[in-house]
C-alpha positions in Angstrom: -37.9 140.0 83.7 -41.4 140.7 82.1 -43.9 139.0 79.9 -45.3 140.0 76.7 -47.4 138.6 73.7 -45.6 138.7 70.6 -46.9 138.4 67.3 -44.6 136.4 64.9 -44.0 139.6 62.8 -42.3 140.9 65.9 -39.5 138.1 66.4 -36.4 137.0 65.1 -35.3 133.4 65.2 -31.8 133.2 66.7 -28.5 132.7 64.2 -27.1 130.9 66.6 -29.6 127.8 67.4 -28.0 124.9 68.2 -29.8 123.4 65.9 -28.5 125.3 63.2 -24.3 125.0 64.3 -23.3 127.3 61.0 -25.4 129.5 61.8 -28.1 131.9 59.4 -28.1 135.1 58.2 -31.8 135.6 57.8 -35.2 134.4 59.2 -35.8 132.5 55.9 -32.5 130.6 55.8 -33.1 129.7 59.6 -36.8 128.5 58.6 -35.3 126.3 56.3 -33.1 124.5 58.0 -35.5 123.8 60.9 -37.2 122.1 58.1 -34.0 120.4 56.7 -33.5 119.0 60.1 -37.2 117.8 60.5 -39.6 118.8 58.0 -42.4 116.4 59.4 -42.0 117.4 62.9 -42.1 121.2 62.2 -45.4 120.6 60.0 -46.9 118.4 63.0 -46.0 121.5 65.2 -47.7 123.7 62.7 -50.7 121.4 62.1 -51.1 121.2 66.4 -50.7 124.4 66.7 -54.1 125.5 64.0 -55.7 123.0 65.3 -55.8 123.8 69.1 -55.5 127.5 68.4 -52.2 127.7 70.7 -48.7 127.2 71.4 -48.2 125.3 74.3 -49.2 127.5 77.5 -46.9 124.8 79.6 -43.4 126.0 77.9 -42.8 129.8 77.4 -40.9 131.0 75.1 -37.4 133.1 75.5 -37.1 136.2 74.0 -34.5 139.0 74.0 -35.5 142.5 73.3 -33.0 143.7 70.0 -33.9 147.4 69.3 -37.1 147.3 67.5 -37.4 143.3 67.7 -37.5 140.4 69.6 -34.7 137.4 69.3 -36.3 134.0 70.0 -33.4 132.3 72.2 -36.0 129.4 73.0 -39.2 128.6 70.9 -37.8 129.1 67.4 -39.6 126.1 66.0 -42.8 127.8 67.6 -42.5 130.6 65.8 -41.2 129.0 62.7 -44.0 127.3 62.6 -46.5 130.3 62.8 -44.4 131.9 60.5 -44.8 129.5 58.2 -48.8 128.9 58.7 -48.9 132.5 57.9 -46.5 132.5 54.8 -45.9 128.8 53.9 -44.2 130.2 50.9 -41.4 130.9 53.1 -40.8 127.2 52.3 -38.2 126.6 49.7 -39.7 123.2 48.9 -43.0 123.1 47.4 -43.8 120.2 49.0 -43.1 121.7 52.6 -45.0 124.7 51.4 -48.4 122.6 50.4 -47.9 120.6 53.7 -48.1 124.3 55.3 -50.8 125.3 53.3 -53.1 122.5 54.0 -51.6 122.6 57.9 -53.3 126.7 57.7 -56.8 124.7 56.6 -57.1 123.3 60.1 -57.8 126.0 62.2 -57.1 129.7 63.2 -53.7 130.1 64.3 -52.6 132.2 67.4 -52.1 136.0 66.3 -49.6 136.3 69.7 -47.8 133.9 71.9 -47.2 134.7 75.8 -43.3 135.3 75.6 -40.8 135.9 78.6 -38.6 138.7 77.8 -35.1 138.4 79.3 -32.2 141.3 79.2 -29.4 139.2 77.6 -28.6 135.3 76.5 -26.7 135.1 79.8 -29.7 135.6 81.7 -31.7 133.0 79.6 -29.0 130.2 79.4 -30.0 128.7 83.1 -33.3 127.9 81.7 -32.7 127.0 78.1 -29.9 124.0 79.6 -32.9 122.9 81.8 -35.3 122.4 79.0 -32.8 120.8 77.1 -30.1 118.4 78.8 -33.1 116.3 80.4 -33.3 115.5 83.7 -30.5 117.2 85.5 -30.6 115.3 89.1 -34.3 116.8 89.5 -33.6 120.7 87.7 -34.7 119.8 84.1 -37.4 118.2 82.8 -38.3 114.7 83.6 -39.7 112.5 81.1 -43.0 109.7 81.7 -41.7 106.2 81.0 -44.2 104.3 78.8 -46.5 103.3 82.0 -47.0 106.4 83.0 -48.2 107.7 79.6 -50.7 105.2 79.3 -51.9 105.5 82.5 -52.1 109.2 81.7 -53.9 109.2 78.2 -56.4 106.0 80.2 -57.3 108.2 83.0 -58.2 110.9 80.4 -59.8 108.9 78.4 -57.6 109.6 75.5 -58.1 108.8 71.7 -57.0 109.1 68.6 -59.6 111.3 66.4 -58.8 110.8 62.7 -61.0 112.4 61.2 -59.0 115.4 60.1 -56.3 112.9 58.5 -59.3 111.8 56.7 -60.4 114.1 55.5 -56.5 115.7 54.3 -56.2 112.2 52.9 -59.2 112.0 50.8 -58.7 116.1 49.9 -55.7 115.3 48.3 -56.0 112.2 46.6 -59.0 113.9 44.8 -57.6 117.1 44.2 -54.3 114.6 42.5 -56.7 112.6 40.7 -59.1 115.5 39.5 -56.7 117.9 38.5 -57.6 118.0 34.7 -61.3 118.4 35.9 -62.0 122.1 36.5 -65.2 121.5 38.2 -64.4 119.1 40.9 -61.2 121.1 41.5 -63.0 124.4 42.1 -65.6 122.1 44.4 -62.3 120.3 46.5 -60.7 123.9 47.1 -63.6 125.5 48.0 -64.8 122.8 50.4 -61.0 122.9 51.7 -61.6 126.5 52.7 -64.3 126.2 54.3 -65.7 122.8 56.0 -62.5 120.6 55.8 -63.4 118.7 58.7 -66.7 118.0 57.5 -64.6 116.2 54.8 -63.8 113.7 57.7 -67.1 113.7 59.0 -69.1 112.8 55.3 -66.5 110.3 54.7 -66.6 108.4 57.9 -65.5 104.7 58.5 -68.6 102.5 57.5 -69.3 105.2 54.7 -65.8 103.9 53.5 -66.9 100.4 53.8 -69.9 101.1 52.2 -68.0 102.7 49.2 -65.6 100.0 49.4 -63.2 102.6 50.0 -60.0 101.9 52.3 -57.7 104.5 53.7 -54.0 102.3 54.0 -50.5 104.2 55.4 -48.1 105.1 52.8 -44.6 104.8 53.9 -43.3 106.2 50.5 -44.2 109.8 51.0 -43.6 111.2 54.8 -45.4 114.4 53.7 -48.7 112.6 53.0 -48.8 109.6 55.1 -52.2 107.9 53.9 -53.8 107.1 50.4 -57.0 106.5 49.3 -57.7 103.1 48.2 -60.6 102.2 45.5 -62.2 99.7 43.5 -63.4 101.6 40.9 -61.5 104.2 38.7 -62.2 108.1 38.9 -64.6 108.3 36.0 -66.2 105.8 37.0 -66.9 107.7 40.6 -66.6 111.3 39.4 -70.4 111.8 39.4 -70.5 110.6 43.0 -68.3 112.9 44.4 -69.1 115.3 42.7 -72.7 115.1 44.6 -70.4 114.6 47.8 -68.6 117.9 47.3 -71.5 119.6 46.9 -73.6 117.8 49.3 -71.1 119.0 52.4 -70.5 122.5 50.6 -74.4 123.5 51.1 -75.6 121.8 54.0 -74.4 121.7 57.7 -72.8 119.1 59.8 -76.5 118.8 60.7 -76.9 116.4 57.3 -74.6 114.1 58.2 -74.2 114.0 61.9 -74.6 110.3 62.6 -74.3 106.8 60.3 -78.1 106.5 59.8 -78.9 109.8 58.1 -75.8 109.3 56.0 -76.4 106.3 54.9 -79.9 107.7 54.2 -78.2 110.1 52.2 -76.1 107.7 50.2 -79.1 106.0 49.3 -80.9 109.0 47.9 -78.2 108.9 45.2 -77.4 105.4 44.1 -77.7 105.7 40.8 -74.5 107.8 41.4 -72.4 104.6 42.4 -70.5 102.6 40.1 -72.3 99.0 39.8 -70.3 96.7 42.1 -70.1 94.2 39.1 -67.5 96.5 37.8 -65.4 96.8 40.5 -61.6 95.5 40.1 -60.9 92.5 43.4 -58.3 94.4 44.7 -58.2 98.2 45.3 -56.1 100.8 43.9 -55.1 104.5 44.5 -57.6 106.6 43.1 -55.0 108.0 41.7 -53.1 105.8 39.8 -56.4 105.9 37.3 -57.4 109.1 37.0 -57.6 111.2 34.2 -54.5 112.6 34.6 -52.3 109.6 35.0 -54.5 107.8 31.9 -53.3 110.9 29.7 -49.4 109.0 29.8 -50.9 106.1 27.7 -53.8 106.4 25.9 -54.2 108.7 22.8 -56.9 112.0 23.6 -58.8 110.4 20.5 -58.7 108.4 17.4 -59.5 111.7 15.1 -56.7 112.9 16.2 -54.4 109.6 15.8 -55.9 109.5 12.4 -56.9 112.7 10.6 -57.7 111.2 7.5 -60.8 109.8 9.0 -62.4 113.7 8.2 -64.1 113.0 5.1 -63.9 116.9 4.5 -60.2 117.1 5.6 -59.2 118.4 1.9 -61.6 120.4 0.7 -61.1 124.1 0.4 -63.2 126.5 3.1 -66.5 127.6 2.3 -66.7 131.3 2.5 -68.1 131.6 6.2 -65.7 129.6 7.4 -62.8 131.6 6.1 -64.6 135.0 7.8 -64.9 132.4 10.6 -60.8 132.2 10.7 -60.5 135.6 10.3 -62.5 136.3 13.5 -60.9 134.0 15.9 -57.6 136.3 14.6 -55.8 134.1 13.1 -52.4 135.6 12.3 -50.5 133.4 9.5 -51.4 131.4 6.8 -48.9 129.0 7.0 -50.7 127.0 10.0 -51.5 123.7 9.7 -55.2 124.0 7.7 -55.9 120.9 9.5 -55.6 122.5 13.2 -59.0 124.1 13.5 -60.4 120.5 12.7 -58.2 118.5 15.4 -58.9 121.3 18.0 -62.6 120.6 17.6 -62.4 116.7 17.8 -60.3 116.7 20.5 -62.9 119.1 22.5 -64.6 117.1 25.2 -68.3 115.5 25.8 -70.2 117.0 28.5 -69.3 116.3 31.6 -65.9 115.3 30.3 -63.0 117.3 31.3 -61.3 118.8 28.5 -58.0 117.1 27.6 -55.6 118.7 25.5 -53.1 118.0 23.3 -50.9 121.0 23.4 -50.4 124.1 25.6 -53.6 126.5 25.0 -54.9 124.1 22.7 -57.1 126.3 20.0 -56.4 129.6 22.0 -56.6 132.7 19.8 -55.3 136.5 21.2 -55.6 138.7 18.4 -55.6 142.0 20.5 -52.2 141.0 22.5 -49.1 142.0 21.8 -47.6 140.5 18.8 -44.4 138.9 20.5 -47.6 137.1 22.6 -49.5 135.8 19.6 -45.9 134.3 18.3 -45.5 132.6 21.3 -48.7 131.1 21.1 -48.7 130.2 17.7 -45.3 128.1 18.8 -46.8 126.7 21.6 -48.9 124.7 19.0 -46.3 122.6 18.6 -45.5 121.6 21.9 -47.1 118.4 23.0 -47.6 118.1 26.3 -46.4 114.3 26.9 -43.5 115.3 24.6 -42.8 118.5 26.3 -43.9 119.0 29.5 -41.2 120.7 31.0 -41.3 123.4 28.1 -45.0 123.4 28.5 -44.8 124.6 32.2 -42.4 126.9 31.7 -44.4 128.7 28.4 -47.3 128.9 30.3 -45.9 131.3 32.6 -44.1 132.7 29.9 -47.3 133.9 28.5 -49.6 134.5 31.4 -47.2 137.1 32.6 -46.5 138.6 29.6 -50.3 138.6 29.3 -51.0 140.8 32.3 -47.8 142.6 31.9 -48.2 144.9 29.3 -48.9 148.6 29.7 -52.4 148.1 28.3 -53.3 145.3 30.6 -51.7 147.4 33.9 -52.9 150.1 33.1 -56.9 148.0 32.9 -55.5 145.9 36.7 -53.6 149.2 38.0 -50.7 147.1 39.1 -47.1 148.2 38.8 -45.2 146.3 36.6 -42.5 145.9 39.6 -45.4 144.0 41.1 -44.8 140.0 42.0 -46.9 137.8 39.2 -49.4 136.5 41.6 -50.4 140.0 42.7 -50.8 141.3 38.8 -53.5 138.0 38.0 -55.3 138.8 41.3 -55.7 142.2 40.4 -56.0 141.6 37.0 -59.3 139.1 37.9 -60.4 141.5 40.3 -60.9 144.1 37.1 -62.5 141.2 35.0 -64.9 140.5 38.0 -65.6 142.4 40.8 -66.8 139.7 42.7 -64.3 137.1 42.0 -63.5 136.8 45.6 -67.3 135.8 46.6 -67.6 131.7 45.9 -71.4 132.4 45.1 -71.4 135.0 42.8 -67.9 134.9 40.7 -67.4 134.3 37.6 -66.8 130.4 37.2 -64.8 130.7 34.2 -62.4 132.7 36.1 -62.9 130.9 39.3 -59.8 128.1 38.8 -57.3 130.7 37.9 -58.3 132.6 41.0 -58.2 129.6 42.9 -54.6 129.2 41.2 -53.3 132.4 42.4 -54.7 132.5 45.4 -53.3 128.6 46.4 -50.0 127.4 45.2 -50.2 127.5 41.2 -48.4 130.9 41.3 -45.7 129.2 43.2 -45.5 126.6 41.1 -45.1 128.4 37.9 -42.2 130.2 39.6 -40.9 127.4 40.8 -40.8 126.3 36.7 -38.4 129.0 36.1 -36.9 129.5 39.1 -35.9 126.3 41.3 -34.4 123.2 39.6 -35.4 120.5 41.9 -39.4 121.2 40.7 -40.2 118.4 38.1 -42.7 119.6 35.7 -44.9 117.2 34.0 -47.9 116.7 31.3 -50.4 116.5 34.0 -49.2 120.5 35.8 -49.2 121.7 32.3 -52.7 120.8 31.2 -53.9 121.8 35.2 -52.3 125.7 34.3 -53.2 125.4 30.5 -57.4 124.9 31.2 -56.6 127.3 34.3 -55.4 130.6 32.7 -56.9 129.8 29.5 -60.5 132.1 30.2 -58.7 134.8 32.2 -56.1 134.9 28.6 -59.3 135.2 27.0 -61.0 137.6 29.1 -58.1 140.1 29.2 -58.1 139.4 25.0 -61.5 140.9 24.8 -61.0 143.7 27.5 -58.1 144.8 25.2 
């Protein structure tokens, strides 16, 4: 019998766990019914095991060697787990995989586990029945009652940090609420990357009182088991956390290490905070009125709801204008003549987020393909609160089909065998060098990078590819604004 660290690239998980009595016939499948049998405890595994930075050193793992691998005959979970931090697209489910994702924020995962290598599942069995049929007259393991875990976590003066739930919590509601908002979305990710915790730490207790924020359980989704609770709606706060994103991005822990200097700091921007006067008596989710759920029932403006209101709605083009069609490559005539008119109504204030009507809303790529430019000119007629689920679906359509042709492969030099997320990252990579620096990249780029990079890619699979994903309005106008410059971008590089 020997020892050995095994990295999770080295293992196998075993066909025939017990927890899996029909067996698997590949890692994947076996991955996904550990999570089938216990999605939330496998992602608590996952999210201990990047937090501490290790499996647990009090319970080995089994191996057995198998030519140029390893089976796992005890510890599959483990290594599913570490598997899945690694690749949480292993996940079939997208919300398992975002749960895996975010479980990867929390810390550096172990690159090898101390494993005891056994010659043969006969050898192993002794042990594995000990660790598993409980107590076994004094053999297996015996469990602390209740008293004797309280004793325990008294005498080591035990408790229950929160702050990285906090700051998960608050990470996600805001990304949810903000996803229409490129700016605060490319802020959220970024500080997700790379001061999570400091999320926790900004956005402590009284700082939540003081906000009259409140973070309350919510027993309707396992996968995200808090929500934050508001008074005011997202608009109405945007501007503050806006500041607050930025504020942790660029300045240590140092800046808001204790209650004092952050409440110093909250008062150095109150003319951020919504007036109290407006606040509704009792709170909300932020994201129940946000500008993506207020997109379901209010119109994206009254030009739009009323065209007549243009005074010079019928009046034929002045001869700039019409070389001002021409070179935005306009491809037919038969368009509606009013299109040009609605698409600059409906374009945002400053500071607002751009909401649009319908997929790549005013989008012109007169150097693509010509089957591309059809598409688009169809997509004109797909309203997103009418047709969401086509929406999603086109968007991919077009994005890959975008950085898919020979021209634009042969500007990314990707292989046109090459997966869809791999072609926009190279693809951006051509369009900006330093796409991958936060600092220095290319902002208008910077959300579909942050798309490819995170889950959108998976998510525009999933569109096509896995029926139990429900697209709606909100996903389409996210990927629309997202993949709208880098459209643009490889347009002009055509």
């Amino acid at each position: 019998m020997t020892y050995r660290n095994l990295r999770p690239s080295e293992v196998i998980l075993d066909p025939e766990n017990p927890r899996l009595p029909d067996g698997t016939s590949s890692d994947r499948e076996a991955i996904n019914r550990l999570l089938d049998e216990g999605a939330d405890a496998l992602i608590n595994l996952a999210r201990d095991i990047a937090r501490t930075g290790e499996t647990n050193p009090a319970e080995l793992p089994i191996a057995i060697k198998e030519r140029n691998k390893y089976l796992i005959v005890e510890g599959n979970r483990r290594f599913a787990a570490l598997k899945l931090l690694k690749d949480p697209a292993l996940a079939d489910n997208v919300e398992h995989e975002k749960a895996f994702r975010r479980a990867a924020l929390l810390g550096a995962a172990p690159k090898t586990v101390y494993t005891f290598i056994m010659s043969s599942r006969e050898q192993a069995d002794p042990w594995i029945v000990r660790r598993h049929t409980g107590e076994n007259n004094g053999v297996g393991v015996r469990r602390w009652s209740a008293n004797q875990t309280a004793t325990h976590r008294r005498r080591a003066n035990k408790t229950i940090d929160s702050g990285t739930l906090r700051a998960i919590t608050i990470a996600d509601d805001l990304e949810e609420a903000y996803a229409t908002d490129e700016e605060i979305t490319d802020l959220i990710r970024q500080v997700r990357r790379e001061k999570l915790t400091n999320i926790g730490r900004f956005f402590s207790p009284e700082v939540l009182t003081l906000l009259h924020f409140v973070l309350i359980a919510d027993d309707s989704n396992s996968l995200r088991p808090r929500a934050l609770m508001v008074r005011h709606s997202s608009e109405q706060l945007r501007e503050f956390f806006a500041w607050a994103l930025a504020f942790i991005l660029d300045n240590s822990v140092d800046a808001y290490k204790n209650a004092k200097i952050r409440q110093q700091a909250l008062q150095s921007v109150a003319h951020l905070l919504p007036n109290l006067a407006d606040a509704v008596a009792e709170p909300f989710r932020l994201v129940d009125r946000s500008p993506t759920s207020d997109a379901r029932s209010q119109p994206t403006g009254t030009a739009e709801a009323e065209p007549d209101a243009n005074p010079n709605a019928d009046r034929p083009p002045t001869d700039s204008e019409s070389r001002g069609s021409a070179d935005r490559g306009a491809t037919s005539t038969d368009e509606d003549p009013d299109a040009e008119d609605k698409e600059e109504q409906a374009k945002p204030k400053k500071g607002e987020a751009r909401r649009e009507r319908h997929l790549l809303q005013g989008l012109r790529l007169p150097n693509h393909l010509e089957r591309i430019q059809r598409l688009l000119k169809e997509c004109r007629s797909l309203d997103f609160d009418e047709f969401p689920g086509i929406a999603c679906v086109m968007v991919r359509v077009i994005v890959e089909l975008s950085v898919s042709s020979p021209d634009a492969l042969a500007l990314s030099g990707a292989s046109e065998s090459a997966p869809l997320k791999f072609k926009i990252i190279e693809m951006l990579k051509y369009l900006d060098p330093d796409i991958e620096d936060p600092r220095r990249r290319d902002r208008g780029l910077a959300q579909a990078f942050m798309e490819a990079s995170d889950l959108g890619v998976q998510y525009l699979n999933n569109f096509v590819h896995n029926p139990s994903v429900s697209p709606d309005q909100h996903l389409a106008r996210r990927f629309s604004t997202a993949f709208r410059p880098l459209l643009e971008q490889v347009d002009e590089a055509l």
